[in-house]
C-alpha positions in Angstrom: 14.5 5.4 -8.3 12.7 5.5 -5.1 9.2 6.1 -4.6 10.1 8.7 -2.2 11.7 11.1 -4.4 9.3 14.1 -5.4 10.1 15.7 -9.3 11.2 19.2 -9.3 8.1 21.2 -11.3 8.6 24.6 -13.9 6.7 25.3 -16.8 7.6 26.6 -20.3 5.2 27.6 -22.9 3.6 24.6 -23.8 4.8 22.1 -21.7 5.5 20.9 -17.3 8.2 19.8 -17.0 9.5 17.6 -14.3 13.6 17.0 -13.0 14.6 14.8 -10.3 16.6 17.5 -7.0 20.2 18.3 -8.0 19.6 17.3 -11.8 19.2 19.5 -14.7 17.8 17.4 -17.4 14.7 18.8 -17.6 11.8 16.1 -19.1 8.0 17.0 -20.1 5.6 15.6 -17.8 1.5 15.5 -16.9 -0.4 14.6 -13.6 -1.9 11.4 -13.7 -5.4 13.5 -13.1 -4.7 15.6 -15.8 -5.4 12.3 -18.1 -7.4 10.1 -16.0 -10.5 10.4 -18.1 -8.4 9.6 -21.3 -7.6 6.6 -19.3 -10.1 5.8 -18.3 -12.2 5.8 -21.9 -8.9 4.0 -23.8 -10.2 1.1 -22.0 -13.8 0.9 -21.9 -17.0 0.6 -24.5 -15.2 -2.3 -27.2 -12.6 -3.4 -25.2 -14.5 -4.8 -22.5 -16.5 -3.9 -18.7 -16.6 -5.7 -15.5 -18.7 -8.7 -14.9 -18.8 -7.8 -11.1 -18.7 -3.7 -11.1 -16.4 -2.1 -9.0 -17.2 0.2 -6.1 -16.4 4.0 -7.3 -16.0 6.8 -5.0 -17.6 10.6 -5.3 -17.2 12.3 -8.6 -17.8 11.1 -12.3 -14.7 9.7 -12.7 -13.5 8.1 -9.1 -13.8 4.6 -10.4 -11.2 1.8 -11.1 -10.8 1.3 -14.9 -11.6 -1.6 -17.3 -8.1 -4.4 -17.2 -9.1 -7.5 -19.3 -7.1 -9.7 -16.8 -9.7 -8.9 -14.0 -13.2 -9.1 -16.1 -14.1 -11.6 -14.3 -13.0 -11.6 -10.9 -15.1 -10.8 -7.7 -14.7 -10.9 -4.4 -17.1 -13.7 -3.5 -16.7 -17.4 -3.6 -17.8 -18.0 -7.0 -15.9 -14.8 -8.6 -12.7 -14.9 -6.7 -9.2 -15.6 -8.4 -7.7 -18.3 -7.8 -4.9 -16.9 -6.2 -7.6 -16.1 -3.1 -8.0 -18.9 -2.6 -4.2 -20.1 -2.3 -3.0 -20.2 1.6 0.5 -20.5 1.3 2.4 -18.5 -1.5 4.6 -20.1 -4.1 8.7 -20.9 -2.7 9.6 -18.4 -5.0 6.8 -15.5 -4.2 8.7 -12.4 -3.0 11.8 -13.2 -4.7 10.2 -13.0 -8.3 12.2 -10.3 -10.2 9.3 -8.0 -11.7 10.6 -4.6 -10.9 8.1 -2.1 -12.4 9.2 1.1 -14.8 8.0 4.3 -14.1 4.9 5.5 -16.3 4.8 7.7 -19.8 1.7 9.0 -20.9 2.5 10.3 -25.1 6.6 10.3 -23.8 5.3 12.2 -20.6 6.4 11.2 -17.3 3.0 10.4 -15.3 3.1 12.1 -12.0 0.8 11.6 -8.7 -0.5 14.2 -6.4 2.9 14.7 -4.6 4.8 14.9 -8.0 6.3 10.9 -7.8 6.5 8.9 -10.9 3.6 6.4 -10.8 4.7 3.4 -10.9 3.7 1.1 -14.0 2.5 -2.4 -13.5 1.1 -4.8 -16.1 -1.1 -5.9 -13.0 -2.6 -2.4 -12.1 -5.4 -0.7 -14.1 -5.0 2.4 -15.1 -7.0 4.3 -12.6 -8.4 3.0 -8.9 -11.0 4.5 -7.2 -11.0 5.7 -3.7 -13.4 2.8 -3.1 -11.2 0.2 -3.7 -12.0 -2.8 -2.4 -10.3 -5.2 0.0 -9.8 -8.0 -1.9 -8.7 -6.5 -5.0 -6.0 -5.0 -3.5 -5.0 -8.4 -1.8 -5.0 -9.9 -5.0 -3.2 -7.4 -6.8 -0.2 -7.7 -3.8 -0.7 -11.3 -4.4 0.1 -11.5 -7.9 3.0 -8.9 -7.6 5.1 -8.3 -4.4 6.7 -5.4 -5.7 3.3 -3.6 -5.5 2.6 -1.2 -2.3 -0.3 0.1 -1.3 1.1 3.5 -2.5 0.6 2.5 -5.9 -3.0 1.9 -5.6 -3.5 6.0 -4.3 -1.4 7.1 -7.0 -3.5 6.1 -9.1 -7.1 7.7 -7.4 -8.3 11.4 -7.8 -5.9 14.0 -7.1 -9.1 15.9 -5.3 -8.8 13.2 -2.7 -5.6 10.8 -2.3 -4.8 11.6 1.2 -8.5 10.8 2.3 -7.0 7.4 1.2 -3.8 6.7 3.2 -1.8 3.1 3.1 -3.1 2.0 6.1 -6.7 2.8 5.2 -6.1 0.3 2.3 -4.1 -2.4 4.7 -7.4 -2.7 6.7 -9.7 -3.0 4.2 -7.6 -6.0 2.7 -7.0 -7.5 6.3 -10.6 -7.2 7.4 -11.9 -9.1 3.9 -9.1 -11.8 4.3 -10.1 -12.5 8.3 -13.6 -13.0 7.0 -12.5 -15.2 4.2 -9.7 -17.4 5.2 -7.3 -15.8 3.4 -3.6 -14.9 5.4 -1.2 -12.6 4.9 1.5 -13.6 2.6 3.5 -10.9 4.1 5.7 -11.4 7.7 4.7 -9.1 9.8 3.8 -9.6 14.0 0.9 -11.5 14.2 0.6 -13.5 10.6 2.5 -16.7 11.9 -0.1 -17.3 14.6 -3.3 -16.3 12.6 -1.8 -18.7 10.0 -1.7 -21.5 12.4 -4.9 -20.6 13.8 -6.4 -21.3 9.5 -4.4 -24.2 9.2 -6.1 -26.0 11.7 -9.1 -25.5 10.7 -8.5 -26.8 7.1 -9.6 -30.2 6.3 -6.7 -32.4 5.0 -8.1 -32.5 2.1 -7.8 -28.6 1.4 -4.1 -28.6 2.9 -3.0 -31.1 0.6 -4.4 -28.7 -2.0 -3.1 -25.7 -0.7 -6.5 -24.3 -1.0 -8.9 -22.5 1.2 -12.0 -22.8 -1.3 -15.5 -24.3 -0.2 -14.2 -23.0 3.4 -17.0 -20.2 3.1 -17.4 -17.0 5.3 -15.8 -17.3 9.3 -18.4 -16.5 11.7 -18.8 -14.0 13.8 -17.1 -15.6 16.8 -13.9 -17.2 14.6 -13.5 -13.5 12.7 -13.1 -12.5 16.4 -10.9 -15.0 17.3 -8.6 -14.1 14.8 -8.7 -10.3 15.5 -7.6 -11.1 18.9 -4.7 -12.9 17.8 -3.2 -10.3 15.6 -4.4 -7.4 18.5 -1.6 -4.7 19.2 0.8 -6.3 16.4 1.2 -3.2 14.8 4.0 -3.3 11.3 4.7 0.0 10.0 6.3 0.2 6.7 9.0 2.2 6.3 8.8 6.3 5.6 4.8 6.1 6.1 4.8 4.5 2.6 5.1 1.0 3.5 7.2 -2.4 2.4 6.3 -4.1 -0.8 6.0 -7.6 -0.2 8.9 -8.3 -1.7 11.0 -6.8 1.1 8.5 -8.2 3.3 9.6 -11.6 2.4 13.1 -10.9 2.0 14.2 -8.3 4.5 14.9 -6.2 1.6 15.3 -2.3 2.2 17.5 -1.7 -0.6 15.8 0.6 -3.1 15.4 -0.4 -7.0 17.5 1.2 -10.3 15.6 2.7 -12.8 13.5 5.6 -13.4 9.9 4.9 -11.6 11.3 2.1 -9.5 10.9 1.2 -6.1 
């Protein structure tokens, strides 16, 4: 099913109910808001918090939720995942076949603000804040290529998601990786050269490795450098909601099977 398809809406007595246009099978279905806070508390107090906390936005519960995978991640030297640190991806990155399912919430169909499916990924927490941060979301992209930025503000406070727009989240990533030489695994106009411009600045040592750690911040006249590189390369993603990284990769505009697919 494509992200792009918006649910139908009625209600009966007890129940929304949601239909994808020119079906009749009628399914019971919530608003991701309607349940954040659930969310929310089914993973915090036992099951664990965040070594490094994450940045929340206005309102009590405009944060990103507790996932176990990313206790201890950062977006510093010493807390970064690995995968941050990796300059080139993997032969096979982009072509991994991961495709998400749509969320259920109690055998509910999880809606966002504009009545789509969110999307569920084993990758994701439950909830993201408006706040997000750069690198979290490059990290996230990194470890699944089928995620989109999309997914991230489906996910954040219905009182706000289009305060938070793709591209918003694109810049915060791309401003934290030119600071912490850390390309874009994605093609897009521009990438190539700013790669080349990394690479040569990588000891032999660290390209050997495939690794950008101990490479520290970039200074304020190499962050520049780069920016002027990428300047006027503009990529849009297709219908405003942009590529995953998968079609990225792969030239791929096809859209997924399966409810809650992309």
């Amino acid at each position: 099913m494509s992200l792009d398809i918006y649910y139908n809406i009625r209600h009966d007595s007890e129940n929304m109910l949601c239909c994808l246009p020119g079906e009749t099978d009628w399914k019971p279905a919530i608003w991701h808001d309607k349940i954040r806070q659930e969310l929310i508390e089914s993973v915090q107090g036992n099951v664990g918090s965040y070594e490094n906390p994450r940045a929340t936005g206005m309102g009590s519960n405009n944060i990103t939720s507790f996932h176990p995978y990313h206790r201890f991640w950062g977006g510093d030297e010493n807390s970064r995942p690995e995968i941050l640190f990796q300059f080139d991806p993997d032969d096979d990155w982009g072509s991994i076949n991961c495709k998400p399912k749509g969320m259920l919430h109690k055998g509910k169909i999880v809606l966002d603000a504009d009545n789509r499916q969110v999307r569920d990924f084993y990758e994701m927490p439950l909830t993201i804040s408006t706040q997000v941060e750069g690198w979290f979301v490059e990290a996230l992209i990194r470890l699944n290529p089928f995620i989109r930025h999309s997914d991230f503000i489906s996910r954040m406070p219905s009182t706000s998601p289009h305060l938070v727009t793709p591209n918003v989240l694109n810049m915060r990533a791309s401003r934290w990786r030119t600071r912490n030489w850390c390309r874009s695994w994605t093609k897009k106009n521009g990438t190539e050269v700013i790669r080349g411009y990394m690479w040569d600045k990588m000891t032999v040592e660290r390209k050997a490795q495939n690794s950008t750690k101990g490479m520290g911040i970039a200074t304020v006249a190499q962050v520049k450098e780069i920016e002027s590189l990428n300047k006027g390369k503009l990529n849009r993603g297709r219908r405003g909601y942009g590529k995953t990284a998968r079609e990225e990769v792969n030239g791929d505009t096809t859209e997924s099977d399966g409810m809650g697919t992309n």
